[in-house]
Structures are given as structure tokens and as C-alpha cells.
C-alpha positions, 0 to 999 in steps of 0.5 A: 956782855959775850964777845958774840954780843959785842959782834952783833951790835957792831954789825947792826951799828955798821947796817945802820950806816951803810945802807947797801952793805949786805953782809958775808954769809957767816956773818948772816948766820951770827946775825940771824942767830942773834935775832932769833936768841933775842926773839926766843928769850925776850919775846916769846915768853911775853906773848905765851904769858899775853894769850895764857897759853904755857905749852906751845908743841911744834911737830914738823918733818923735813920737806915738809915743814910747818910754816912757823918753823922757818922763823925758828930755824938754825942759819946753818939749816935749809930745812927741817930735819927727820921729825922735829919736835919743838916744845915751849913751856912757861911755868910760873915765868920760868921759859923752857925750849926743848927739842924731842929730836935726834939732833939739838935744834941749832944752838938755841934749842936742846935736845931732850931725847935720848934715844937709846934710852927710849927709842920711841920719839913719840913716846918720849914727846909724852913723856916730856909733855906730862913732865911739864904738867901743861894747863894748855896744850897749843899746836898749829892748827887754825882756820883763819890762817895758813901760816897757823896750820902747819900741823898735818893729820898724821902727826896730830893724830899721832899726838892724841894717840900719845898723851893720856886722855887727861891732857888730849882735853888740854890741847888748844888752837895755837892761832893767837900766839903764832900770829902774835909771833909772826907779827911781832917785830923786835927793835933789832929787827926793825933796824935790820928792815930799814936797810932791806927797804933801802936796798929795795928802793936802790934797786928799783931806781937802777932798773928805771933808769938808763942803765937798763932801759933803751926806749925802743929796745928794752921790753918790760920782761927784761926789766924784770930779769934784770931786777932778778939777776940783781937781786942774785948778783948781791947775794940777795934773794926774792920771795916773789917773781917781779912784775914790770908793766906799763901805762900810756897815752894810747887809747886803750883798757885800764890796767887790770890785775892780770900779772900781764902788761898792756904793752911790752916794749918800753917807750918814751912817755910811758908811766912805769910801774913795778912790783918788786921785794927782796929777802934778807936776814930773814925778813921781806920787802914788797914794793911797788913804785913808779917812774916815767920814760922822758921824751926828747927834751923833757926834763921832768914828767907832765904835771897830770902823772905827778899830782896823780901820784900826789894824790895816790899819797893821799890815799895812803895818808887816809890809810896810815891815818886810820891805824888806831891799836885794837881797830880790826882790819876791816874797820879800817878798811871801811873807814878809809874808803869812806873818807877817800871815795867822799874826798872825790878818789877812787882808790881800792885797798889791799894791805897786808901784814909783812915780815918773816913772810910776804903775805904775812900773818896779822891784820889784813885790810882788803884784798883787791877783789875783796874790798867789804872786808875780810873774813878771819884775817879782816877782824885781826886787830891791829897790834903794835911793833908790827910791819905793813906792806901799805899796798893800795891804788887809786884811779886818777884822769888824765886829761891829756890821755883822756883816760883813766890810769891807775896809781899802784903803790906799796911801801914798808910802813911800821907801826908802834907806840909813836903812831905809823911811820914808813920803814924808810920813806914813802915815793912822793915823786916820779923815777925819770928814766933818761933824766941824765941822758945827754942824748936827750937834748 
């Protein structure tokens, strides 16, 4: 095994045991290296075979970059470069990478052009195409998924204008394979998540406490650029703008899906609920958990808050319980809803994939405003080694508050060959702001 080899497992054996150890930025680079290498070599052949697709033709520009490229691209790059070109081929399980561009892809991709001895790069993309002698020709375009259609116009009519006639008719929607690349987590990976899941959660229980809030004083706006300063302070970075809301015993409407909370200055009695997720090595979290600010003498939270997040694990129980191999989105979609509305809750669901990006490729189950199902994305089946952000609530009354609030969660969930399991557990129980604060008592 290369030195480079030995590294990496160490550092993956140190992630594992240190869950708040975020690596030095050369560090990351050999890491995400290595993840990439595993995924180019292991992986992607194995899906090319899985779909029958054995050219798979990436064409990008620098600012202007196909979504797939960046699960392709170098550490040590923040874009792509002039026109980049990638071309995957698989012939008789022999696997090729090759970059038609004037610089190799990193060090995982080479370069085949050489532009002094063809200065068309256009030309020499052809040339190579008709050197591999594809039965099919797959490139990024698709109508179900964004992350699917990052070819643009010019470069695809650039592309036809190339090749002979012969192989135009060859040239296939690399939907399948893309969303089977984008889905698919490797074991590495998988490693590495659990530890962004935790770090997640570390944060989030930082900012519902009386480290960041003062009753009366901090607003929810607050919280959320404290959670973005962080996140910034750890090297770290988000994919999203965190959200922090609040609900409470005061007459009022329920929570809607306005991105605006009903209240903005924190205050003891009040149910908390964030929405927050961080990026790392490449990957994403997205999480949304709850906590409640004690009144003066309170040590935990009334019972009515914390059996209603009991039954918003309920909900995701009914859920998790319907992730079957080959079930679409929407199948599941309706047959969870089912059994939960005839349990007597009222939940809404809204799962999405989650991986390299937020709002991820794969199979998607509801939308908040679209809960009969999706088109394209609803009927993905669900497929195995894949991350889920388990995105879902439920409306619950609360007696004492003679209204209805809603239980909003979101964790990490993996599914595999052993069934679904959460990345790094699920909240089964309320954040108690203030509960080692002495100036409660």
C-alpha cells in the first residue's frame, strides 16, 4: 500500500475517533483526493456497467460549470478551468479517464490534447470519441434533474457539430448514471459523514444554550449569525443561510413556511426550532432540531412539548420504516402519510436526497406544498448506499397553549443493505436552554 494510502486511513481512523477534529486545509485536500480516486476507480465503472452507458462526455467552462463537476473537481481548484472536457469510457471493464483540456484535471485525470499538434480542442474531443468507438454517447442533459443538465446549448451543439453523423445518433441522456453518481455513498464517505452530522448537532446544541442566548435580550436573528460566524470560525462552511424561529404560548397563527418567525426576541417558555447544515470534505448536512428556553425555576421542559417531539419521532419512524430497495419516492410518500394520518397525526413530509449537495439528486419524498407526490424525482427508486436528509413535520395541540404548534425535524439518515439507520442519531429529546444556569433557581 503507497505511503499516501497509509495516510488517509489514519486520518479517517482519527475522524472516527475525534468527532470534532476538522482537519488543516492540506490535509483535506489529501483526504478529498483520496475519496475521489476510491469513487473514479471503484465506483464509477460499476455504475457505467449498472446503466450500459460506456462513454460518459463532460463539457464544462470556468464560471460556468456543470453541477457534476464539482464532485469531480481537484482540491486544490475552486473552478473549472477555460473549457474543460472530461471523457469516461468502458470497454470490455477496461475504464478510462481523459481530459481533452490544456491542463490534466488534477492528478487523477490526464490530459490527452496536445495542442500544438492539434490546436482545435473541439476537433481533438472527436477525434478521441471516434478513438474509443462508443455504442453510446452520454452527456448531462435531463428534464427531471438540474444537477442532470449541465450541458449548455453552445457546447452541445458544438458537440454535434463534431462528431460524424455515425456517433451524433449514439449520444444518450446521462440521467441514470449521474443520479446514481451523485447518490451513491462510498464506505469512506460514510465515515467522514458521521463525524459532519456530529459537529452539526455539537453546534447546534452551542447555539440553544446560555452561551448565545439571554432571555430577553437575544433576538432569533442573532442566533443565526452566530451559528454562521461558527461555522466560519472552524474552517467550516454552510451551504445554506440558517434559519432560527420561534413558537409560544400566546395566541397567534401557526408557523408557516415563510423563512420569517412569528417572534423575534427569545424569551423563557419559548420552543426553539433551527434550521442549519454545514459543508465538509465535500459532503453536506442539513438539520433541523428543537430546544426549549426554562422559565425561572423550570428544569426541564412541560410534558405536552416533549411527548410532541416524541410523536414527531413517530412520524419519522413511519417514514424510515417504508424505505424498502426499488420503492419510488412517491410510493413511499403516500404510504407513509397513510399510516400516520390513520394513526391520528397530522404530519407533512418532504425528504430529500442529501450528499455532495443540499438538495441532492435521488429520490425525492414530497415537498412541503406538494405532498401527492412528485413528478421525475418522485418516481427515482429508492437505491442503496445513499444519504437522506429525513426532513418532515407534524402538528401537534397543546392543551396548555390551546393551539397547534408544529414539530419540524431533520436528520441524516443512510440507507444500505442492513435497512435505514440515522447517520449519527436522531433528537429524541428537547435542548434546555438555561438548564445550567444557576441564575434560574
Amino acid at each position: 500500500m503507497k505511503k499516501i494510502h497509509l495516510f488517509v486511513a489514519f486520518l479517517f481512523f482519527v475522524i472516527s475517533l475525534k468527532s470534532q477534529n476538522i482537519l488543516k486545509l492540506k490535509d483535506q485536500a489529501t483526504a478529498i483526493e483520496e475519496i475521489q480516486k476510491d469513487r473514479l476507480e471503484n465506483l464509477l465503472p460499476q455504475l457505467m456497467k449498472k446503466h450500459n452507458i460506456d462513454m460518459w462526455v463532460l463539457i464544462t467552462r470556468e464560471y460556468n460549470e456543470d453541477p457534476v463537476v464539482k464532485t469531480l473537481l481537484p482540491p486544490t481548484w475552486l473552478n473549472a478551468r477555460r473549457r474543460t472536457i472530461i471523457v469516461f469510457s468502458l470497454k470490455e471493464s477496461v475504464f478510462k479517464s481523459a481530459a481533452i483540456t490544456r491542463y490534466p484535471f488534477g492528478n487523477l485525470i490526464p490530459s490527452v490534447w496536445n495542442k500544438e499538434k492539434e490546436p482545435n480542442q473541439w476537433k481533438a474531443l472527436s477525434e478521441y470519441i471516434i478513438s474509443q468507438n462508443p455504442t453510446t454517447i452520454a452527456v448531462n442533459i435531463s428534464e427531471n434533474y438540474a444537477l442532470a443538465d449541465g450541458l449548455v446549448r453552445t457546447d452541445f451543439d458544438n458537440l454535434l457539430k463534431v462528431l460524424p453523423s455515425r456517433l451524433t445518433s449514439k449520444i444518450v441522456s446521462s440521467e441514470p448514471l449521474v443520479v446514481s453518481w451523485i447518490e451513491t455513498r462510498t464506505s469512506r464517505e460514510m465515515i467522514i459523514y458521521k463525524q459532519l452530522v456530529s459537529i452539526t448537532h455539537t453546534i447546534i446544541k452551542e447555539a440553544f444554550s446560555n452561551q448565545v442566548i439571554t432571555p430577553g435580550i437575544t433576538t432569533t436573528d442573532d442566533v443565526v449569525w452566530w451559528l454562521r460566524e461558527k461555522v466560519r470560525s472552524l474552517g467550516l462552511s454552510t451551504w445554506f443561510h440558517p434559519t432560527v424561529d420561534v413558537q409560544r404560548n400566546e395566541s397567534s397563527d401557526l408557523y408557516s413556511f415563510d423563512a420569517k418567525s412569528k417572534y423575534d426576541m427569545i424569551l423563557p417558555g419559548d420552543l426553539l426550532h433551527c434550521d442549519f447544515g454545514i459543508s465538509y470534505l465535500t459532503l453536506n448536512t442539513d438539520c433541523q432540531e428543537l430546544a426549549y428556553v426554562l422559565r425561572r425555576g423550570e428544569k426541564s421542559a412541560p410534558k405536552e412539548l416533549e411527548q410532541a417531539l416524541k410523536d414527531g419521532n413517530t412520524v419519522q419512524d413511519y417514514l424510515t420504516n417504508n424505505f424498502v430497495k426499488g420503492q419510488t419516492g412517491n410510493n413511499i410518500l403516500k404510504k407513509s402519510l397513510n399510516e400516520a394520518k390513520s394513526a391520528g397525526y397530522k404530519p407533512q413530509i418532504y425528504t430529500h436526497p442529501l450528499g455532495v449537495f443540499g438538495h441532492s439528486a435521488g429520490t425525492t419524498i414530497g415537498m412541503w406544498d406538494a405532498q401527492n407526490g412528485i413528478p421525475g424525482s418522485g418516481e427515482h427508486t429508492l437505491q442503496l448506499e445513499t444519504v437522506y436528509a429525513i426532513e418532515l413535520n407534524t402538528k401537534v395541540y397543546i392543551k396548555e397553549w390551546k393551539k397547534e404548534i408544529r414539530v419540524m425535524l431533520e436528520e441524516a439518515g443512510y440507507f444500505g443493505s442492513k435497512g435505514f439507520k440515522y447517520v449519527n442519531g436522531r433528537q429524541t429529546k428537547l435542548i434546555l436552554v438555561g438548564l445550567n444556569d444557576n441564575a434560574i433557581e
